[in-house]
N, C-alpha and C positions, 0 to 999 in steps of 0.2 A: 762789270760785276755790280758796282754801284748802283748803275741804273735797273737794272731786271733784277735787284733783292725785294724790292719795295712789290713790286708784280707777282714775285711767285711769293710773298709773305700770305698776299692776300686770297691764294687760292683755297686754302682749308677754312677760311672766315666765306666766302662765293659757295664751297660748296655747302655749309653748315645751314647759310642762309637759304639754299637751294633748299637743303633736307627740313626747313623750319616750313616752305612754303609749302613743299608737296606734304608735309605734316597735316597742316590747317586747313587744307582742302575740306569742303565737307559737298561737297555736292557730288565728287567724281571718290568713288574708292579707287585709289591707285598705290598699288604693293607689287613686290617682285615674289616671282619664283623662281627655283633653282632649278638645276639643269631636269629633273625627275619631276617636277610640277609641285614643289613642297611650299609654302610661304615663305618666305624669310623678310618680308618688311609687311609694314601695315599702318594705315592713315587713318586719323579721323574723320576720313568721308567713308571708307572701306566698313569701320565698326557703327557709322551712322545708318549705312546700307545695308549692311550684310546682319550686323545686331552682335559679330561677334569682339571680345576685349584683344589686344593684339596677345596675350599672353594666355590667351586661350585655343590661336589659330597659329600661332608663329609655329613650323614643324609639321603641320600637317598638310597633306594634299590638297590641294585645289579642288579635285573630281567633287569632297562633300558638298561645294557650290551648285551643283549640275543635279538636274531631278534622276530617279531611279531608272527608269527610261534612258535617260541619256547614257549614264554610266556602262547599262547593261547594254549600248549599243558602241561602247567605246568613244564617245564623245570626246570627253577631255584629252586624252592623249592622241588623238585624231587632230586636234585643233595644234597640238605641242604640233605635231610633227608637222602638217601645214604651216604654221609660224616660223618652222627652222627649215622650211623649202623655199620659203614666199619672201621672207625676213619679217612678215604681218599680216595678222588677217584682221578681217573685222566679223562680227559674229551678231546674230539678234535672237535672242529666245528666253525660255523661263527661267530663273535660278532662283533659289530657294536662301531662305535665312536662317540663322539660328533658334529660332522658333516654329521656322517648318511654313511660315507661311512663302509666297511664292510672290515674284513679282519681275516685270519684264525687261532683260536687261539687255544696255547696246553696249559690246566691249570692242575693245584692239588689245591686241596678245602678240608682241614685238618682241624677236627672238635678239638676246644680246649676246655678242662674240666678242673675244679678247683677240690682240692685235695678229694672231695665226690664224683666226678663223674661227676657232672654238667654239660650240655652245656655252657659256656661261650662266645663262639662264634667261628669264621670261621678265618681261614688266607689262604688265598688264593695267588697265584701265577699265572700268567700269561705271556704267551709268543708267541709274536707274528712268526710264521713260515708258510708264507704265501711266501717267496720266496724259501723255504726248500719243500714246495706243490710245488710250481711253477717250480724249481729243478727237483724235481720227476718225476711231470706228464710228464717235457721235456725229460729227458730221458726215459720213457715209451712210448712215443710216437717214440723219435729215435727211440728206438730197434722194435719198432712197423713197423716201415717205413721201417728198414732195413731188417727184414725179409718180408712185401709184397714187397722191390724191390728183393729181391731174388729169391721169388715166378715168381715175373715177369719176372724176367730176365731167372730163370730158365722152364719157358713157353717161353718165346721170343726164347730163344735157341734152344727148340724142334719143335718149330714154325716153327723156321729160314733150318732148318732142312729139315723137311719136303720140303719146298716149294722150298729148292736150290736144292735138290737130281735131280726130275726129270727134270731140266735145262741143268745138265750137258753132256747127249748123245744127248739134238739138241744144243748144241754149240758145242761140239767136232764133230759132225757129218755136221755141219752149214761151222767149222772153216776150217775143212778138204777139204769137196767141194771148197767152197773157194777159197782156196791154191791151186786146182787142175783143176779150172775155164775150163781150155784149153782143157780139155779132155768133158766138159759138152758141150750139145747144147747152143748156145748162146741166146735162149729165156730164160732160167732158171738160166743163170749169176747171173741177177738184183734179183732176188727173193732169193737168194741163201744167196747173202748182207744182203737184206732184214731182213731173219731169223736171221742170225747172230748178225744184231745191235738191232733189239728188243729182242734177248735173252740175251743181255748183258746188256741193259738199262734195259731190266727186273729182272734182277740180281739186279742192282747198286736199284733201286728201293725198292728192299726187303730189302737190307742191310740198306736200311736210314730208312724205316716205320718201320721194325724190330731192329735195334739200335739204335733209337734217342736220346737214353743215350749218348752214345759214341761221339752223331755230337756235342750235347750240354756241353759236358766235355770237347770238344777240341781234345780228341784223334782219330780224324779222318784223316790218314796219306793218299798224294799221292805219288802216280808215275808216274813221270814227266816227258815230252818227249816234242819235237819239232812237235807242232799242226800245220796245215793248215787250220785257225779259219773258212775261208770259207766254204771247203769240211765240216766240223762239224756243220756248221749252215745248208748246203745243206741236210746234213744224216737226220737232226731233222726237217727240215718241209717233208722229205719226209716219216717219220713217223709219222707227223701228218699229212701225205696229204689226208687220207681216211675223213678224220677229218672233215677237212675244205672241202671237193668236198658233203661231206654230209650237210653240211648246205649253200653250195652254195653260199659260200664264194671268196673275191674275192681277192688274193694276189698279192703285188706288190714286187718287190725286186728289191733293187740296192744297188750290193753288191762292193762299189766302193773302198774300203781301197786299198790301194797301197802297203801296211804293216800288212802281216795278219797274219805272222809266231807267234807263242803263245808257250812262255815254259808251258805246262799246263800236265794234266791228259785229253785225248781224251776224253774219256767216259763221266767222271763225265763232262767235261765242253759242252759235247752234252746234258746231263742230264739237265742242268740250260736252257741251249738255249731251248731245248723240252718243260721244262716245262713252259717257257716264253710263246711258240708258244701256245701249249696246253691252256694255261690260255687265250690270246685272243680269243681263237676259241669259247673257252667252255661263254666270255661274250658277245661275239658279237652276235645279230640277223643274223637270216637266209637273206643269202644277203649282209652284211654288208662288212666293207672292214680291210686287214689290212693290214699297210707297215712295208716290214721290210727293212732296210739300216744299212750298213756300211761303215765308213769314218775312217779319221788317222787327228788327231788332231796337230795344230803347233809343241808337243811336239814329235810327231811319234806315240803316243798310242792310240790301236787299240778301237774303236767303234762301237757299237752294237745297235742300236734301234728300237723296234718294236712300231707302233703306232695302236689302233684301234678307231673302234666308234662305239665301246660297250655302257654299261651301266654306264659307268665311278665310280670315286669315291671319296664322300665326302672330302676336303681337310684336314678337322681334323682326317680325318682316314687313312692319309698315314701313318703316323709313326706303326700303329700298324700293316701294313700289312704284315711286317717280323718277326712277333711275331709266335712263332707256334703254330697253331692250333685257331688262329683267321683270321678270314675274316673282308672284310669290314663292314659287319653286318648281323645280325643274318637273315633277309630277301635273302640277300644273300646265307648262308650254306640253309636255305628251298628250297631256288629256283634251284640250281644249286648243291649242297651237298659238297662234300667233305670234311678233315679235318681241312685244313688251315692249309698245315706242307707241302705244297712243296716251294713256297716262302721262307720259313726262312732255310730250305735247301738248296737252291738256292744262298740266301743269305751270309751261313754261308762257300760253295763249292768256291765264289768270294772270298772271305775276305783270304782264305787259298792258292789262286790264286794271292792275293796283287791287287787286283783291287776293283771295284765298283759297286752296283747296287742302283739304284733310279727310285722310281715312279712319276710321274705327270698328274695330270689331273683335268679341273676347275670345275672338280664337276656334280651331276649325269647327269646322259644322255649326258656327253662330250665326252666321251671316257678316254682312258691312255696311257698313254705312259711311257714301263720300259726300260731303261739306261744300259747299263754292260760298263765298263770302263777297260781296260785289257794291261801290260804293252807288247810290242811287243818284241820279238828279237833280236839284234842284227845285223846289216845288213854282210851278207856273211853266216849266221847258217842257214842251210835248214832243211828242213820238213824231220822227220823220214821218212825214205822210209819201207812202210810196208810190203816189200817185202824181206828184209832184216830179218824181223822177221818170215818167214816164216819156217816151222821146217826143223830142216838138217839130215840126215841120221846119225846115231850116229858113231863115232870113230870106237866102240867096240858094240857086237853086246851082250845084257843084257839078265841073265835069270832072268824075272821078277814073281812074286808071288800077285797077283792081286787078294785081297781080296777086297769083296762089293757083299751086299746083295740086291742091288738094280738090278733087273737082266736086264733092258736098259745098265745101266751103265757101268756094267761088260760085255754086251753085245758089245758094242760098242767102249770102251775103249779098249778092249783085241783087238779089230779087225783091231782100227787105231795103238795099240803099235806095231801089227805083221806084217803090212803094213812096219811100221818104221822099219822094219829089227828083232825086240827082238822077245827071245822067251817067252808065254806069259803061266804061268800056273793059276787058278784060282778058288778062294774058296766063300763060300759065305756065313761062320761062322767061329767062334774062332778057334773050335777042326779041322776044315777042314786045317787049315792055319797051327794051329801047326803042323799036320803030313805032309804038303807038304816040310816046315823049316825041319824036322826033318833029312833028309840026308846031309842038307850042302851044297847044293849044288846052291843055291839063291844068285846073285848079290843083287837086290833089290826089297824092300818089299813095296808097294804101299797097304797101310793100312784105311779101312775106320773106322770110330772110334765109330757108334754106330752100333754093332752086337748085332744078334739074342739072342748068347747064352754067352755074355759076351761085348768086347769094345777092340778097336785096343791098349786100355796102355797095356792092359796084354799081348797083341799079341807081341807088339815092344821091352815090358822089358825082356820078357820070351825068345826070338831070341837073343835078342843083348847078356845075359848071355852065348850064347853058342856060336854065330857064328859073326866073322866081316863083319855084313853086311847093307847097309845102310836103311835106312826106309824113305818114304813120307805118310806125312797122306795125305787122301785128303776126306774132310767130310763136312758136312755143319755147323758145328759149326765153327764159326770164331770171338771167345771173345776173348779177353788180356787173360782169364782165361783162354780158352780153350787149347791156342798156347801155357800159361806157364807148362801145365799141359802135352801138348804134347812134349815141348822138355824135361821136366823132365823125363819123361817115356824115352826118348830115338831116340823121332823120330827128323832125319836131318833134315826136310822142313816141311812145316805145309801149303800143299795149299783149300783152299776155297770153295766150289762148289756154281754153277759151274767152272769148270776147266780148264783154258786156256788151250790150249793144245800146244800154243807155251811156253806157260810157264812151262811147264809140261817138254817137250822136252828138254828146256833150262835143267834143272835142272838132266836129266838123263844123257844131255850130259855132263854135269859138276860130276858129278856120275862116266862118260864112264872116 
């Protein structure tokens, strides 16, 4: 007796301490109910979760926890009588608070019996994991997002594909003429241009509606050169000139800067001018007018601005008009259509340029007026002479292996490389390539990368293991992926389609 006083002294101090601990719980509400589902205990995590005072909730049913729904479908005493079948259930769904707001909760509802068997009543548990939902459903929706952007990206890239392949024989065939002006009749000079600069704006085109991923990531890289901002303003309304003589439009120009040399990217920054030019035409009435002028500011930086008297535009809607894929308003994309993603293109091609673009206009039926702000040159740096880049006869005279299943391509490319002095041989699948590779006897491997009967890595990995010899892809896939996956495989150069074909040159003669 001695020994077991001291033992069972300390069982109501064991259990006291027990009731202090399930007291100060505050993360899990945990309270009992009686044998009818009524409260009869209540924690500080229960009044932290639930929102109610225990002297508010002690006596009343449990079921108030459970949404309307639930109750009217017999929930809570459905779960009572599971508990007193099971000995436990565990439970996950909505309950509601003393303020009515709701939130997701994960219980166990353990039926307890005295030593006959008895119901006795319920102890319950409860745990709020509505940010552990919220957790979830957000990474399910990531991994959700990041395979359809893979989806899409890997559409965008067969897309992209397709639609640069057949570009690249009328710009190598465009860029060629061209270069060789002197020998054509001189009515077919200008058209000659012509083709040239809208197959390259038609390019740059594909690459931004087809990668708006990449403009909007920031990883949209130039190359930079010494512009003559006039002659580029020139090129872009005389591809819109069809434009504007079709709706009898009336243009003025004074193209008066003093300073118009631009360290810039040619293309892309005829690209912004075009689409400037373009967006007047496309809002001004048949008839209407639009000026275009540029000036050089006290500071020497070059200016651009087109003014029309269009339909003008709401002034609370300027800001959104660099947004992509918003218009002025929705009456607008019905009337006139388009996406609303060449402006914030436009936009995003300045800002990569360190310059400016801005709209004004006092609202509808005023017209607009957009701004480009652009730093000049340096006084004594001239204009690339693009004659300079015109292609040179190679060093050394190349045996090339010209795979492409595209047969303009291979058509036309074999015909200007043979022009250029190389020898040109040519496949238009995998197996065909690898038996040309097979003697050794190939300087360089000009590789397109989506084949018939397989894809240029295999072509590039399976050569390079045997012979020292260099490789260019040249395909229409042009991702960060595509180029990482290209030099991994083996290939030197990874150019674009379509194809420069000074660029092309450059790099063979860098090869030679």
């Amino acid at each position: 007796m001695a020994e077991r006083q001291p033992t069972e002294s300390t069982l109501p101090d064991a259990a006291e301490q027990f009731h202090i601990l399930v007291d100060s719980v505050e993360e899990y509400a945990i309270y009992m109910l009686d044998a009818s589902g009524n409260v009869v205990t209540w924690n500080k995590g229960a009044q932290k979760i639930k929102g109610y005072r225990g002297d508010e909730i002690i006596g009343k049913n449990f079921a108030c926890f459970y949404t309307a729904e639930d109750v009217g479908a017999g929930k809570p005493q459905r779960n009572l009588r599971e508990a007193a079948e099971r000995g436990h259930i565990r439970d996950q769904g909505v309950r509601i608070r003393k303020d009515g707001s709701t939130f997701e909760a994960e219980v166990v509802l353990t039926a307890l019996r005295d030593t006959s068997g008895n119901i006795r009543g319920y102890s319950k548990v409860t745990r709020d994991i509505t940010n552990q939902i919220r957790s979830r459903e957000f990474e399910a929706e990531k991994i959700a997002a990041e395979k359809a952007g893979k989806a899409k990206d890997d559409f965008l890239a067969a897309l992209s594909h397709e639609l640069r392949t057949p570009l690249t024989p009328a710009l190598a065939a465009a860029t060629y003429l061209e270069d060789n002006a002197a020998k054509l009749p001189s009515e077919f000079v200008e058209d000659i241009q012509i083709i040239r600069r809208n197959v390259q704006l038609q390019a740059r085109l594909i690459d931004d509606l087809l990668d708006l991923t990449r403009v909007t990531r920031g990883k949209l890289h130039l190359e930079l050169e010494s512009c003559d901002a006039h002659s580029i303003i020139r090129n872009a309304i005389e591809t819109a000139s069809s434009a504007i003589a079709a709706k009898k439009l009336k243009l003025s120009t004074k193209l008066h800067a003093k300073e118009y040399c631009i360290w810039a990217e040619c293309i892309r920054l005829q690209q912004v001018f075009w689409n400037l030019i373009n967006n007047a035409v496309k809002f001004t009435p048949s008839g209407g007018q639009i000026a275009i002028r540029t000036y050089n500011c006290e500071r020497g930086r070059f200016h651009f601005d087109i003014t029309d008297n269009g339909i003008g535009i709401e002034p609370d809607r300027l800001d959104s008009l660099f947004v992509p894929f918003q218009q002025a308003d929705a009456s607008v994309t019905r009337q006139f259509g388009g996406l609303g993603l060449g402006l914030a293109i436009s936009k995003h091609l300045i800002d990569l340029h360190h310059g400016t673009i801005e709209a004004e206009s006092r609202g509808r039926s005023f017209g607009a007026t957009f701004k480009v702000t652009l730093n000049t040159l340096p006084e004594g740096v001239g204009q690339t002479d693009l004659r300079s880049r015109a292609p040179r006869h190679p060093r050394k005279r190349l045996r090339i292996l010209l795979v492409e299943d595209h047969r303009d391509t291979q058509r036309t490319l074999s015909r200007l490389l043979t022009h250029f002095g190389h020898e040109v041989l040519t496949a238009n699948n995998k197996q065909g390539a690898l038996e040309l590779l097979a003697p050794g006897n190939i300087d360089v491997l000009l590789c397109d990368i989506g084949l018939p009967d397989g894809n240029g890595y295999e072509v590039v990995s399976q050569a390079k293991r045997k012979l020292p010899i260099k490789a260019i892809a040249i395909t229409g896939f042009g991702t960060e992926e595509d180029i990482r996956r290209s030099n991994e495989a083996g290939f030197d150069s990874h150019l674009v389609k379509p194809v420069d074909l000074h660029k092309l040159q450059t790099v063979l003669d860098e090869v030679a």
